[in-house]
C-alpha positions as a printed NumPy array, in Angstrom:
array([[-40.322,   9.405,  35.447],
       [-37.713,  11.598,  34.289],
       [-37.308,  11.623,  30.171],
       [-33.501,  11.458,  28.219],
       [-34.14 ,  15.149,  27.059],
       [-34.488,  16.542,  30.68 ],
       [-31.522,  14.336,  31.697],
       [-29.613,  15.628,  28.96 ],
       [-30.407,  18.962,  29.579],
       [-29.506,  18.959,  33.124],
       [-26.159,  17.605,  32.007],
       [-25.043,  20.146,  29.744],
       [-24.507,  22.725,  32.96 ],
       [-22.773,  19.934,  34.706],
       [-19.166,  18.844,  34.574],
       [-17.726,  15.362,  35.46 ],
       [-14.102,  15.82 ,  36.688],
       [-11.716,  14.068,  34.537],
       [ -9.646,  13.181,  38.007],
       [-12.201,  11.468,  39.702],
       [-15.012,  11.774,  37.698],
       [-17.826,  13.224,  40.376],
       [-20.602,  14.949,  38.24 ],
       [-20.662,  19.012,  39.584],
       [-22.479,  21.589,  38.627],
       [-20.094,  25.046,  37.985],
       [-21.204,  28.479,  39.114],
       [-22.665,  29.734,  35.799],
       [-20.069,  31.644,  34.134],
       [-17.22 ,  30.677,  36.019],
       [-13.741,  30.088,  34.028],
       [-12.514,  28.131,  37.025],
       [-13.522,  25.561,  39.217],
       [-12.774,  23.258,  41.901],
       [-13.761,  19.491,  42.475],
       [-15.649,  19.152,  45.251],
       [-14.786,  15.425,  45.787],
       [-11.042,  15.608,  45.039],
       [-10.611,  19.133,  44.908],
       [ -8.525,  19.373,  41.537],
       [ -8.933,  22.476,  39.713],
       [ -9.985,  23.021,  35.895],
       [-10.389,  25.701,  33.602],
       [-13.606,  25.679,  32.052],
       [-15.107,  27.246,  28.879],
       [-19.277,  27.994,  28.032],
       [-19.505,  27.538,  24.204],
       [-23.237,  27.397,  24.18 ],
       [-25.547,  29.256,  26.859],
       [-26.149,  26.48 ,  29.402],
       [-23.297,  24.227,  28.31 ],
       [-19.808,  23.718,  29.743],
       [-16.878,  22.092,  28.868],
       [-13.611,  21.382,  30.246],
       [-10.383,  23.333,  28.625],
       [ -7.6  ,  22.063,  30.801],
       [ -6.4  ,  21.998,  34.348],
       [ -5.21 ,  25.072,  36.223],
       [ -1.516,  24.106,  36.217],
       [ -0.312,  26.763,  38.922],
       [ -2.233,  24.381,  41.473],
       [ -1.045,  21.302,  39.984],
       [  0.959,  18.839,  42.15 ]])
């Protein structure tokens, strides 16, 4: 059985798209990424070691 703390954990280096919101894991250190389910792109931010967060869209692929 799988406890909160390693669930947690896990989800600190994962995103959830704020389009669709599919749960992806980022390439670690990567300012940008892509949805793999509806293929929107964000701009992402690290402010801890193994957490991410989402800054903003990447408006130059915006439709």
């Amino acid at each position: 059985m799988t406890s909160m703390n390693e669930i947690s954990d896990k989800r600190k280096s994962q995103l959830r798209c704020l389009n669709c919101f599919t749960r992806f894991e980022p390439a670690e250190k990567a300012t940008e990424v892509k949805c793999p389910k509806c293929e929107m792109e964000w701009r992402i931010t690290w402010p801890a070691n193994d957490s991410v967060k989402i800054r903003g869209p990447v408006w130059s692929t915006v439709k």
